[in-house]
C-alpha positions in Angstrom: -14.2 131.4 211.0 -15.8 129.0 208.8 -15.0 128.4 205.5 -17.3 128.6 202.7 -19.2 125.9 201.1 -20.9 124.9 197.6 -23.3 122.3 198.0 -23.0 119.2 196.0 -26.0 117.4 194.5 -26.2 113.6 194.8 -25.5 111.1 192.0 -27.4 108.2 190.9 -24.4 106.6 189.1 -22.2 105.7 191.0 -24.4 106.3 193.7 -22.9 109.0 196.1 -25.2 111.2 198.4 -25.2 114.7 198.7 -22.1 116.6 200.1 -20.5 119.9 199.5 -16.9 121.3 198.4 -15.1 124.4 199.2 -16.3 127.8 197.5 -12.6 127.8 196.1 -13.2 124.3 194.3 -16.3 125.4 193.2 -14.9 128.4 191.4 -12.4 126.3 189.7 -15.2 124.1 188.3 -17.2 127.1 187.4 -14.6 128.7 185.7 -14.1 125.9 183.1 -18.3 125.3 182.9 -18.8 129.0 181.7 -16.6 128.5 179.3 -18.8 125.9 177.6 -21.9 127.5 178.9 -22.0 131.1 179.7 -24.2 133.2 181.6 -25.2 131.7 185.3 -23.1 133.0 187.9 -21.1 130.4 190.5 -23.3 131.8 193.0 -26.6 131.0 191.2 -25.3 127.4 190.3 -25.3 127.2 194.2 -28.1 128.5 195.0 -29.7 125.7 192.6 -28.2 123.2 194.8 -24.3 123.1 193.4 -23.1 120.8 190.9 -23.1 117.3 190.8 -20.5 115.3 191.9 -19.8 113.9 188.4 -20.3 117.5 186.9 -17.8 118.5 189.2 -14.9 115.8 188.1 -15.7 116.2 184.7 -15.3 120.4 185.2 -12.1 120.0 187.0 -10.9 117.1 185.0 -10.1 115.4 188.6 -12.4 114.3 191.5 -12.8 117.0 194.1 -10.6 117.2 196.7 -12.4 118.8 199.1 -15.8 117.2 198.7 -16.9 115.6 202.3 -20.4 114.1 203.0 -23.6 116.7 204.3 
């Protein structure tokens, strides 16, 4: 079975292309961006293409761990 995936939309600065992370990873960063801004599920912020990659180290306070490369 395969697990499930966020995607992860490409930064400009640093440069660093598309990727994904793992739904779990995902949740963690969505739990602490609702905090600050409530009101769009984890599943919509997916279906809009994910967070960023610097979204999602500033949201965890840590890079991702499970980010790879699409």
């Amino acid at each position: 079975m395969t697990e499930r995936r966020a995607p992860v939309q490409m930064t400009i600065n640093p440069p660093r292309g598309a990727g994904t992370v793992s739904w779990a990873e995902h949740l963690l960063a969505w739990e602490a961006y609702e905090k600050e801004y409530p009101g769009q599920s984890a599943e919509r912020i997916a279906e809009r293409g994910g967070f960023c990659y610097n979204e999602l180290c500033l949201f965890l306070g840590r890079p991702p761990t499970t980010w790879v490369l699409r």
